[in-house]
C-alpha positions in Angstrom: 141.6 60.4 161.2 137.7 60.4 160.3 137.4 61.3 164.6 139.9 64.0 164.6 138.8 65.4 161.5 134.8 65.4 163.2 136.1 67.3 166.1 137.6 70.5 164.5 135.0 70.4 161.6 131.8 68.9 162.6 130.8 68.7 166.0 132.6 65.6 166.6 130.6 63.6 164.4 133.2 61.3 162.6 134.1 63.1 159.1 136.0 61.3 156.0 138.6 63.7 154.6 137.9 65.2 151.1 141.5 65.2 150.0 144.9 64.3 151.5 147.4 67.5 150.0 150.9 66.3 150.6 153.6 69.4 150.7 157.2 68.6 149.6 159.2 65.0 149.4 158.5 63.4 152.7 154.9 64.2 153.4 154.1 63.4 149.4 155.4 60.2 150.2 153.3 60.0 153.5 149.9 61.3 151.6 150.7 58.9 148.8 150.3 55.8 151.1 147.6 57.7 153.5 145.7 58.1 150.1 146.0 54.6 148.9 145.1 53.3 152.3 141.9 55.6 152.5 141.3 55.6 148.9 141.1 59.2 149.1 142.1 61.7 146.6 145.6 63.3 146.6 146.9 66.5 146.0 150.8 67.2 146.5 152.8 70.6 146.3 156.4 69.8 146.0 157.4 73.6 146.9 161.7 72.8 146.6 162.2 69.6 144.3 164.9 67.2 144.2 165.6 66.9 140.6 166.3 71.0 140.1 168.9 70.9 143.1 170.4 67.4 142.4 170.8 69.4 138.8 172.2 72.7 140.4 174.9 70.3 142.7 176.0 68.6 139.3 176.9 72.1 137.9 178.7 73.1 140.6 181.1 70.4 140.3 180.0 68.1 142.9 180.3 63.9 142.2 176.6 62.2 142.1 178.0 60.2 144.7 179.2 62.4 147.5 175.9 64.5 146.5 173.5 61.2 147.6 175.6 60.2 150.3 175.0 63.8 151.8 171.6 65.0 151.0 170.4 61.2 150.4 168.9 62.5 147.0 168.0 60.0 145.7 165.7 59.2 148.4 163.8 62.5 147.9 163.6 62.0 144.6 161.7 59.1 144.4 159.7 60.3 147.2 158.3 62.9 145.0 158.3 60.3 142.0 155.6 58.3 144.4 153.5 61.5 145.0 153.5 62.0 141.2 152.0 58.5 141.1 149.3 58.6 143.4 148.4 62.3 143.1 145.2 63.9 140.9 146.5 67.0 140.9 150.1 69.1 141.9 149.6 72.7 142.7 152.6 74.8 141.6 153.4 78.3 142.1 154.3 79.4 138.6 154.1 77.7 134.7 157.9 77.5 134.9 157.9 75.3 138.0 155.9 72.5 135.6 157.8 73.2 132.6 161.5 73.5 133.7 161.1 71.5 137.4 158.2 69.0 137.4 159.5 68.5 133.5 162.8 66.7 134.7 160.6 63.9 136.5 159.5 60.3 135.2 156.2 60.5 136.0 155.4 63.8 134.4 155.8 64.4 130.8 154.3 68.1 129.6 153.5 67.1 126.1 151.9 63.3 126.9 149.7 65.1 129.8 148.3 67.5 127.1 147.6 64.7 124.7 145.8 62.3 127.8 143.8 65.7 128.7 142.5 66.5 124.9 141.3 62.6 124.9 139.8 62.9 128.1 137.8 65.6 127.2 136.5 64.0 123.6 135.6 60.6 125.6 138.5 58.5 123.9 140.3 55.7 125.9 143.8 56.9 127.2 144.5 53.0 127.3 145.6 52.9 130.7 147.9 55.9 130.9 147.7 58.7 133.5 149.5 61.7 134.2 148.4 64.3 137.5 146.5 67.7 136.5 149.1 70.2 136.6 147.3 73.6 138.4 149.1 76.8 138.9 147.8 78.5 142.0 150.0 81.2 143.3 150.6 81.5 147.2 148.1 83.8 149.1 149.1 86.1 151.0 147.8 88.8 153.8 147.9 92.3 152.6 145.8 93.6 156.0 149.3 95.1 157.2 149.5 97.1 153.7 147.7 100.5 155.4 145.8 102.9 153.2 148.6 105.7 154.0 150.8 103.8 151.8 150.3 106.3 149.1 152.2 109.4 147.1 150.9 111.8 150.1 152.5 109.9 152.2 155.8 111.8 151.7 155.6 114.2 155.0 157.2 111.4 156.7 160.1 111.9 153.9 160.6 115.2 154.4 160.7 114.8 158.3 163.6 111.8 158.1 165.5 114.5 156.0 164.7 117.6 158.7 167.5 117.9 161.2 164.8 118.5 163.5 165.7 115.1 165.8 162.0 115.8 167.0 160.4 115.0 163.8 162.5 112.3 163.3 161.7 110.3 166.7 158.5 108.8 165.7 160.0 107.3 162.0 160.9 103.9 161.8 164.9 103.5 163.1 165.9 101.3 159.9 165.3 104.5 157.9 167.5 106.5 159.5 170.0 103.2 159.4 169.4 103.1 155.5 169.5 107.0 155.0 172.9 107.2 156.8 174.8 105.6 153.5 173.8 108.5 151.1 175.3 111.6 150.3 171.7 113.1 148.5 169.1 111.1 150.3 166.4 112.8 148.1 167.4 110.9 145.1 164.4 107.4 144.6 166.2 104.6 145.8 166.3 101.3 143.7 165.7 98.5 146.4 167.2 94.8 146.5 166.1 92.6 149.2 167.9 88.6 149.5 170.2 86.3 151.3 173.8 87.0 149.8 173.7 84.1 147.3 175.6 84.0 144.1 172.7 82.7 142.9 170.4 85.8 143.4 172.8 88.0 141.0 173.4 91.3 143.0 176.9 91.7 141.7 175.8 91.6 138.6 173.2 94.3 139.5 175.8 96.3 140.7 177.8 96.3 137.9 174.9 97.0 135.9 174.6 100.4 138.2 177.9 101.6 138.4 178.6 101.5 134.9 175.6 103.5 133.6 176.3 107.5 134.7 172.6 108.3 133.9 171.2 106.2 136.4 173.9 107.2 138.7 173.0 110.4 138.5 169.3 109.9 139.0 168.9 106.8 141.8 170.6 105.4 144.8 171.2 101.9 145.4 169.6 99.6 148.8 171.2 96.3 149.3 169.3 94.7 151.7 171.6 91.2 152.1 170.8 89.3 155.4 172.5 90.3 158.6 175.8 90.0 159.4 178.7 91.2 162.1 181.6 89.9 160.7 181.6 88.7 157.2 184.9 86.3 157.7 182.3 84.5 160.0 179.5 83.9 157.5 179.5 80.7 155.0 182.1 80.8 152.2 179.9 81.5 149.7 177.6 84.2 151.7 181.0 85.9 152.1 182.3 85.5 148.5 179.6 87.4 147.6 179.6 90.4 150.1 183.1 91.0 149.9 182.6 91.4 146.0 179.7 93.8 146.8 182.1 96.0 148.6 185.1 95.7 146.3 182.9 96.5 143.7 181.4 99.5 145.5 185.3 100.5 145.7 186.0 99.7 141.9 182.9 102.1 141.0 183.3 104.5 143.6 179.9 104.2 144.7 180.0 105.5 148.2 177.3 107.6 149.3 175.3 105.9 146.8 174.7 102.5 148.0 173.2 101.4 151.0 174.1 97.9 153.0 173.5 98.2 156.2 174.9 95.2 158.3 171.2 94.2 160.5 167.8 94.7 159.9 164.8 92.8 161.7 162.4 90.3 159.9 159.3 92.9 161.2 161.3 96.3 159.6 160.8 94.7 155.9 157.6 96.4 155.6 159.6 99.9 156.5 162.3 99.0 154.0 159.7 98.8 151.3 158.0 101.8 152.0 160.9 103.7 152.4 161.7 103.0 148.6 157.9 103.7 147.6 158.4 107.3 149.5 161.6 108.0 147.6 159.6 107.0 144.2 161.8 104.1 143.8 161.9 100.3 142.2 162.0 96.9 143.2 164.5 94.8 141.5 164.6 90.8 141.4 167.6 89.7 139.1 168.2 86.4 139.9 169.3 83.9 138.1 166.4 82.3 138.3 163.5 82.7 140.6 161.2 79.7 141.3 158.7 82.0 142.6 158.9 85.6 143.5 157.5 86.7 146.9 159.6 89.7 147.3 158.1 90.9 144.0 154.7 90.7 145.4 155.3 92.1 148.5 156.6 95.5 147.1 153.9 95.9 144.9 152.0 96.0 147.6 153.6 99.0 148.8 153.4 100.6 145.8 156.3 99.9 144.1 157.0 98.9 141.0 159.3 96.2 139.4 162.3 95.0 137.4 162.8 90.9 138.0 164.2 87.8 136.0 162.6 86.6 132.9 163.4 83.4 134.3 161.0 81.6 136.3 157.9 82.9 138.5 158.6 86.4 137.8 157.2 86.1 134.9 153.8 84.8 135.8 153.8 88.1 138.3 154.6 90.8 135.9 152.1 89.7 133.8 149.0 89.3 136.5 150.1 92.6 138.0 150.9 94.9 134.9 153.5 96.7 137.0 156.7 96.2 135.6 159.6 95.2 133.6 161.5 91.4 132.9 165.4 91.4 132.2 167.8 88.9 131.2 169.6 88.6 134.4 173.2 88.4 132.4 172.7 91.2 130.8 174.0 94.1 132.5 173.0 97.2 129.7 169.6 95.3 130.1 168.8 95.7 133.5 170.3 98.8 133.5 168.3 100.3 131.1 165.1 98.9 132.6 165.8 101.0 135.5 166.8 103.7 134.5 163.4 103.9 132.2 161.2 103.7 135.4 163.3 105.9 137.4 163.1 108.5 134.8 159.6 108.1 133.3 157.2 109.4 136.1 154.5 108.5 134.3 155.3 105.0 133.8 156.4 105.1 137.3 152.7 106.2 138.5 151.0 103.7 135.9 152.9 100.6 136.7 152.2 101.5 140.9 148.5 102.0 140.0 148.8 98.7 138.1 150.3 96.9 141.0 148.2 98.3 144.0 144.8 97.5 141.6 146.4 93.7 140.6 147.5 92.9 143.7 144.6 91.1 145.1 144.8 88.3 142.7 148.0 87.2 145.4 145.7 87.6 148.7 144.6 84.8 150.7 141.0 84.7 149.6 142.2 84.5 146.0 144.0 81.8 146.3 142.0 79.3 148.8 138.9 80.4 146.3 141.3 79.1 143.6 142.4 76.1 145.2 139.1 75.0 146.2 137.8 75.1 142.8 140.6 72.9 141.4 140.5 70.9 144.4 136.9 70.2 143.8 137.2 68.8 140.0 140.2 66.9 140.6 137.9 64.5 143.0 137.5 61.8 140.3 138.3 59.1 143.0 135.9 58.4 145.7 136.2 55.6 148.1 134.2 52.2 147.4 134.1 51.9 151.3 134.1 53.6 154.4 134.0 52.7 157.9 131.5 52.9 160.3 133.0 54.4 163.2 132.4 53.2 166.4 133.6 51.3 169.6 134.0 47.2 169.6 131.6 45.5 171.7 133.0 44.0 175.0 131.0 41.5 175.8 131.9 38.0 173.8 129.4 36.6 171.0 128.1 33.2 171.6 128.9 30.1 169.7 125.8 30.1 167.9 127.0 33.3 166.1 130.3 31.5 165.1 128.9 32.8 161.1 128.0 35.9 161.8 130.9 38.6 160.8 132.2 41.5 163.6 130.3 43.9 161.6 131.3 46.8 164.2 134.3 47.1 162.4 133.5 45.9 158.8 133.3 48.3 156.2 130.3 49.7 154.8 129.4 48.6 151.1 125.6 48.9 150.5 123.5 52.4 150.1 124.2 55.6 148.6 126.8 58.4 150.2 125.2 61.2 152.8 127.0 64.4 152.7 129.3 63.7 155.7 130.4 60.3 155.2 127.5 57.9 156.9 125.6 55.2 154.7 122.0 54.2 154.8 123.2 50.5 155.5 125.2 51.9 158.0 122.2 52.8 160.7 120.8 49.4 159.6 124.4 47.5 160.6 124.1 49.3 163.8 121.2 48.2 164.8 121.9 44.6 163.8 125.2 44.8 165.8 123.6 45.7 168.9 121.1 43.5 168.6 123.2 40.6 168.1 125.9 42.0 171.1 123.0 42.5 173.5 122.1 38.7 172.9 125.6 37.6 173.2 125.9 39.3 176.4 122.8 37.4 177.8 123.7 33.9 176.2 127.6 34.3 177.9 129.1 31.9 176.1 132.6 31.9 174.6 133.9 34.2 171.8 133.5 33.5 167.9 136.2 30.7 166.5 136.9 33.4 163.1 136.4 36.9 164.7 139.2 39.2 162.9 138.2 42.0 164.5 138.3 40.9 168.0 142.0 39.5 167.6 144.0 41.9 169.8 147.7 40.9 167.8 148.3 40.0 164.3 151.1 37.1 163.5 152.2 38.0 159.9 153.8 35.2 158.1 155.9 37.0 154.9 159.4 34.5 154.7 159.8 34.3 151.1 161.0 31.0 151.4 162.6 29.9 147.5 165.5 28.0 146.7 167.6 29.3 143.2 165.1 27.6 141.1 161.9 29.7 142.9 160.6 26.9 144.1 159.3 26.9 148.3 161.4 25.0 150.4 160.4 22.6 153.7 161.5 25.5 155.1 158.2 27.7 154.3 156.2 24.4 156.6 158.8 24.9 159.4 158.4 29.2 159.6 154.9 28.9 159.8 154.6 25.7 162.6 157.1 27.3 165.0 155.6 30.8 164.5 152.4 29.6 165.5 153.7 27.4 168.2 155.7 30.6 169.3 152.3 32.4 169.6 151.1 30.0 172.0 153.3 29.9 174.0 153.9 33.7 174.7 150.6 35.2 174.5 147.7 32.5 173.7 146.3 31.0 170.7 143.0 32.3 170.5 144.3 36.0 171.0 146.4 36.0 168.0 145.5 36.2 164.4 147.4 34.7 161.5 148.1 36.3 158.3 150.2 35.1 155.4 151.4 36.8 152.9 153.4 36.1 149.7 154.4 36.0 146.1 153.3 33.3 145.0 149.5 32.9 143.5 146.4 31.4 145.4 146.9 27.9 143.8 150.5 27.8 144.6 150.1 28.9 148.5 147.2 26.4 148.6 149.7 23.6 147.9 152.5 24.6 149.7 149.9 25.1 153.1 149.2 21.4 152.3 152.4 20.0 153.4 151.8 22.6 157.1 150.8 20.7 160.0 148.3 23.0 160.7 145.2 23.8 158.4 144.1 26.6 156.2 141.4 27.8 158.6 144.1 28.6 161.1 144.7 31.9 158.7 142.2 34.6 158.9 143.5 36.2 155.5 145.6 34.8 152.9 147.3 37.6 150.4 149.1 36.7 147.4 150.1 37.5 144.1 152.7 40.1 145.8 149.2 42.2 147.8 146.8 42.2 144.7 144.7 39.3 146.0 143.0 39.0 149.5 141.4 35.8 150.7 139.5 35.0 153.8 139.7 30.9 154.6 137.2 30.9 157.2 135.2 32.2 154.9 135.6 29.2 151.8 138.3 31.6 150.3 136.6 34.0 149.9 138.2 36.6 148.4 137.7 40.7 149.5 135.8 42.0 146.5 136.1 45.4 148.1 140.2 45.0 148.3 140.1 44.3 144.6 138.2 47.3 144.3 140.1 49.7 146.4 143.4 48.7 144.8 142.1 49.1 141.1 142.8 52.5 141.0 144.8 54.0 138.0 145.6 49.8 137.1 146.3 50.2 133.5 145.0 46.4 133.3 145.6 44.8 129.6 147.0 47.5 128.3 150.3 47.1 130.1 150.1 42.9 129.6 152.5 42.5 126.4 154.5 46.1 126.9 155.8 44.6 130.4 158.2 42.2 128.0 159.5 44.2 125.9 160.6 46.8 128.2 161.7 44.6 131.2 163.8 42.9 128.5 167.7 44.5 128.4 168.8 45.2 125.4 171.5 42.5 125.0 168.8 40.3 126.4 166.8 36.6 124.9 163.5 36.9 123.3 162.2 34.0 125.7 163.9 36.0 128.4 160.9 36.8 129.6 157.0 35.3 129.2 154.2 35.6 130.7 152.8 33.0 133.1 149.5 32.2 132.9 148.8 30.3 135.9 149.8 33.1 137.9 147.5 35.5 136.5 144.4 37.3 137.7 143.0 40.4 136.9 144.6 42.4 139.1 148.6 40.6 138.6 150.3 40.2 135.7 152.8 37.7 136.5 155.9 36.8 134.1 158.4 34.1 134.1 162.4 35.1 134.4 164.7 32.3 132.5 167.6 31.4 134.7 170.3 33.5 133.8 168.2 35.3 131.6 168.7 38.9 132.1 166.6 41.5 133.3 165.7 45.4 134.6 166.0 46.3 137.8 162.7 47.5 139.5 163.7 50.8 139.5 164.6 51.2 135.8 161.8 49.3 134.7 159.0 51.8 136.7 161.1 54.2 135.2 160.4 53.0 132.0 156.4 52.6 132.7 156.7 56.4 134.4 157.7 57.7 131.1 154.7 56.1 129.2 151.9 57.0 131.4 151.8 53.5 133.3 151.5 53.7 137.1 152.0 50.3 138.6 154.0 48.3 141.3 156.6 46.1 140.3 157.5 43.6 142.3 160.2 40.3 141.4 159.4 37.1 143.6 160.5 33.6 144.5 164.3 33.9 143.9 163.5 36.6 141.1 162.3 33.7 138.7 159.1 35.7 138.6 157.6 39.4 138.0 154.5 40.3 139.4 153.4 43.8 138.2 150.2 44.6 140.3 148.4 47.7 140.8 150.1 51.0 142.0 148.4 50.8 145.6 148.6 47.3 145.8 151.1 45.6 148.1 151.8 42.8 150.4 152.6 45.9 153.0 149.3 48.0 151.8 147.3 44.7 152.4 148.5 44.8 155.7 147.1 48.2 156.3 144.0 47.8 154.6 143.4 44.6 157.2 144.3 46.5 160.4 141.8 49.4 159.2 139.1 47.2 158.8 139.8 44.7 161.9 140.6 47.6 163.9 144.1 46.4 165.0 146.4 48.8 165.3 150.2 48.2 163.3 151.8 48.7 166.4 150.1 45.4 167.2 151.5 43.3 164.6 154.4 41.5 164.0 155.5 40.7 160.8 157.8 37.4 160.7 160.4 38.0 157.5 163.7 36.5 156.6 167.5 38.3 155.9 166.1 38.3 152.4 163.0 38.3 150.1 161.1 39.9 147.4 161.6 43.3 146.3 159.2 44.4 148.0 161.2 43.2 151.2 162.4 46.6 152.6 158.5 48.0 152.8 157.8 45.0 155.3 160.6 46.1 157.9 160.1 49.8 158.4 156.9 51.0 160.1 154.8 51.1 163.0 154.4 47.1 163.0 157.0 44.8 165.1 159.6 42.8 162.6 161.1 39.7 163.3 163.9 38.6 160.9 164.0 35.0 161.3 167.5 34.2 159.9 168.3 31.1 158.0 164.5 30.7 156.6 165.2 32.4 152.9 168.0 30.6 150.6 167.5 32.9 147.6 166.3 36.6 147.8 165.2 38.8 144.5 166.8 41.9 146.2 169.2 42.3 143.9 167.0 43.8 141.2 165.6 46.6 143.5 168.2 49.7 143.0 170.5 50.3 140.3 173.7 51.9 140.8 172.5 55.3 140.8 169.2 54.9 143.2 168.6 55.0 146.8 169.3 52.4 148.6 168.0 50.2 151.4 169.9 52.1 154.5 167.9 55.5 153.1 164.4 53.6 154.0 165.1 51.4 156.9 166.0 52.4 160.2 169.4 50.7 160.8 168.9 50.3 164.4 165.1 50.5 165.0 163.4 49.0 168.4 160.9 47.3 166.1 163.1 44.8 164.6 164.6 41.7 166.4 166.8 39.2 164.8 166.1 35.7 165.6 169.9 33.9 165.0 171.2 30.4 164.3 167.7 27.7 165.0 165.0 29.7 164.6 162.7 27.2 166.7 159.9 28.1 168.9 161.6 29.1 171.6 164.2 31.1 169.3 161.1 33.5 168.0 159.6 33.8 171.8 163.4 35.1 172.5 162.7 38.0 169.9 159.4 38.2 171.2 160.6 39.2 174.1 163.1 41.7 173.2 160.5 43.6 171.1 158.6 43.8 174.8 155.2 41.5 172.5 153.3 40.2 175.4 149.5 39.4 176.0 147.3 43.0 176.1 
């Protein structure tokens, strides 16, 4: 990323990205776990949100069921959930998009955001609680095409599209003479009405609203400018519902030669339509339901025209930047006829509210808005990474044995020194130096490559079978996984090529014991990760564990002020006391680990995040070894963020791992079979699994995340021996690079 982004921005000098912005559900989700892994900032725009359509379904009369089983709803929604977790700050379009969308959503609560600013500002603790900045940046648009003969002399071309002089006419723009066709007294302003034929945008209503009021009648004609069509028997039911209304409603009023609706119009005439209407001295009318943002509103003003719209939504925000028209209750029909007819018949207030709009209009253009974006974009960057890499090839040549201590700095991250404007650290010119030092003496010496060189490895063997019988405790079975998977490494691609991770639930002490029964020892790992990916331990380094992990995950970790509240609220309500305790020897300071009674009963992941959503809390939850545990670790901690975090300082691509798992596990378990890496279910390994107290009955569930027929998973069936996992192996195409 730090290449690509060098070579469109800075010569081709490796640059670190300043922010990752995430735009709707899936690529929130994406910048949430690019932003984690980079320890980057995030922004997200969610643009069309889950929660306000899985809302409009329900009112239409559709089951919650059949509604997730077709748009997989639920999936989106916790997408955008996640980017509400990780991000500093969500750009909306309009206030009503925070209050009335974003509002519906766990991890945003209007009123608690307020009261977390207020004590941000005064210095007070906000014990542990976070919610994203909220910034309302409109979208920018290019007004270059808006000429400066798009004023009130403009109206010679008027007068020649009225002329039956088919000369004068020739140069004018074809869809006028389309739109001028429908009207018996083309002179007359014309109020315009420009959307798809949705029952949702309201023109019936806006066309009972005209035909019963005589006055306006009598002063205006009526554009309906509703999508293209040749046959409306062809369109969608409800497109259809709607434009056969319009014309039995045109029938019922008598409204021919009054109202235009011509059936076709190109996307690159809309610019005609709306000056056509300016010419005439007309108005713009929005009168949707509701109106998440308002484009069309914008757009004619542009031309000069001015505007009646919806009180409800982003229409509101508009009227008031640009001073240049009127907001009606869209079910009112007296209301939105009277709003017309006032700036139809009031030239003055006609002139005014275009002089308003042509002079406003620039707080909508492109420049406005990148200027404002930047500036918000620039204070939400409270979050800087604690490390960054320093970018450059592996050396080829092998180090010698006499080096065995000495670290593959080329691809360790950077710690020491202070930050240069693009990216590179002091230390960092220093390291280099040292590196090819210590490679161009390798080189000389010949000798064979370093015993513990991470970064060298060109595949990583990921151990993650969560190997528990009903009582949580690990099972012979954990020993056996991890000798044949090594043995299986051997044998297909070599040894010394492959590097072995493990990764689990359980806490350092616990692993430790376990990998004392192994017929292998603990220096055969070259990282250890436990306590469910808060904790990351080198062995070939006396256990040393990654300071800068710890560091990079700490982010937004509520730390002891979440310790107690876990109990309480991942106790149900018919539920023990002693339910639920904590368990000390589990602990650290970035796990908060908590014993389940057997039997005992508890909340399911998802309605316990819920829960810590609500109250500021942003934290991953994660029930291990046969769910007679809770681990609730920080938000961008994970056994499957570990991973990512080791292949981006070891430089080993995901693609070149394989993680080793069994038909069941932790929670966490689905994370660790979709991806880039290679996943190998070794069947038979796990006897108890804690999935069940992922999903409730109303969430997503697992066939929404993982690929039901992906390439990168093999089963390994019956034995799962040696032998067994090189058959999987096999089918997944692993060989020696």
């Amino acid at each position: 990323m730090a290449r690509a982004l060098g070579d469109q921005v800075n010569g081709g000098k490796p640059t670190w990205p300043y922010v990752i912005h995430g735009h709707y559900a899936d690529a929130g989700e994406v910048a949430a776990h690019v932003s984690g892994a980079l320890n980057v900032p995030m922004v997200l725009t969610g643009h069309s949100l889950g929660r306000n359509k899985f809302e409009q379904l329900l009112k239409q009369g559709r089951l919650p069921k059949d509604i997730n089983a077709t748009y997989k709803i639920m999936r989106r929604i916790e997408a955008e959930e996640m980017g509400l977790d990780a991000a500093e700050m969500v750009v909306t379009s309009t206030r009503q998009e925070i209050e009335e969308q974003w509002g519906l959503y766990d991890g945003f609560d209007i009123k608690l955001e307020r009261k977390l600013r207020v004590r941000r500002q005064r210095g007070v603790s906000c014990f542990g609680r976070y919610m994203p900045r909220m910034a309302v940046i409109p979208p920018g648009m290019d007004f270059s095409y808006v000429t400066t003969q798009d004023s009130l002399e403009g109206d010679a071309d008027l007068k020649s599209l009225l002329s039956s002089d088919r000369n004068n006419k020739r140069h004018l723009p074809p869809i006028w003479s389309e739109i001028m066709r429908f009207f018996t007294n083309p002179h007359k302003p014309t109020i315009l009405a420009l959307s798809r034929p949705d029952p949702k945008k309201n023109v019936t209503t806006l066309l009972k609203a005209f035909g019963e009021c005589q006055p306006l009648r009598e002063l205006a004609n009526m554009t309906l400018i509703l999508g293209n069509r040749d046959d409306i028997e062809e369109m969608s039911n409800s497109s259809s519902a709607v434009l056969t209304t319009v014309l039995k409603l045109i029938d019922k009023y008598d409204l021919y030669g009054q109202v235009a609706y011509p059936k076709h119009h190109k996307q690159s005439e809309v610019p005609e339509i709306y000056r056509l209407a300016a010419k005439t001295k007309g108005v713009f009318i929005n009168p949707a339901l509701v109106e998440p943002f308002g484009l069309t509103l914008i757009e004619a003003a542009a031309y000069g025209l001015p505007i009646v719209a919806t009180k409800n939504g982003g229409p509101v925000d508009i009227v008031k930047a640009l001073n240049n028209g009127l907001l009606v209750d869209p079910h009112d029909q007296k209301a939105i006829a009277d709003a017309l007819l006032k700036l139809v018949a009031d030239k003055n207030m006609w002139s005014d509210c275009r002089k308003n709009g042509l002079k406003n209009i620039h707080r909508f253009s492109w420049t406005e808005h990148c200027r404002n974006y930047l500036s918000r974009v620039e204070h939400c960057r409270n979050r800087h990474p604690t490390t960054r890499l320093d970018i450059m090839k592996v050396p080829e040549e092998p180090m010698s044995d006499s080096l065995k201590d000495v670290e593959d700095l080329s691809l360790k991250f950077s710690i020491e020194g202070d930050f240069k404007l693009n990216g590179e650290l002091d230390a960092t010119t220093r390291q280099r130096k040292l590196i090819e030092a210590i490679t161009q003496k390798a080189s000389f010496n010949g000798s064979a490559s370093v015993t513990h060189s991470p970064g060298r490895r060109q595949m990583l063997f990921v151990i993650a079978t969560d190997c528990y019988d009903s009582n949580g405790n690990i099972t012979e079975k954990f020993q056996t996984t991890i000798k044949n998977v090594m043995k299986a490494a051997g044998l297909s691609i070599g040894l010394g090529k492959v590097g072995f991770i493990l990764i689990t639930g359980s806490s350092l002490r616990e692993t430790m014991e376990a990998i004392k029964s192994c017929p292998v020892n603990i220096e055969d790992f070259d990282a250890i990760i436990c306590n469910s990916g808060s904790e990351l331990y080198y062995p070939w380094k006396d256990m040393v564990a990654d300071l800068d992990y710890e560091a990079h995950v700490e982010y937004k970790w509520p730390g002891e002020n979440v310790r107690s509240m876990v109990i309480r609220l991942a106790r149900t309500e018919d539920g023990v006391e002693d339910d639920i305790a904590e368990y000390v020897d589990a602990c650290s300071s970035r796990c908060y680990s908590y014993s389940i009674k057997p039997g005992a009963k508890t909340r399911r992941v998802d309605e316990l995040r819920q829960r810590l959503r609500m109250r500021g809390f942003r934290c991953n939850l994660v029930y291990t070894r046969a769910a007679s545990r809770l681990n609730v670790v920080p938000l961008f901690a994970s056994r499957k963020q570990a991973l990512r975090y080791l292949s981006i300082r070891w430089g080993i691509d995901l693609s070149k791992t394989v993680v080793f798992v069994g038909d069941r596990g932790d929670t966490d378990y689905e994370n660790l079979l979709a991806g880039l890496q290679k996943t190998v279910i070794v069947r038979g390994t796990v006897d108890c699994g804690s999935e069940n107290l992922l999903h409730g009955e109303e969430s997503s569930k697992r066939e929404d995340s993982v690929p039901q027929d992906s390439p990168n998973i093999a089963l390994v069936e019956g034995s799962y021996e040696a032998q067994d996992i090189c058959a999987a192996l096999k089918v997944l195409e692993i060989k020696c690079l």
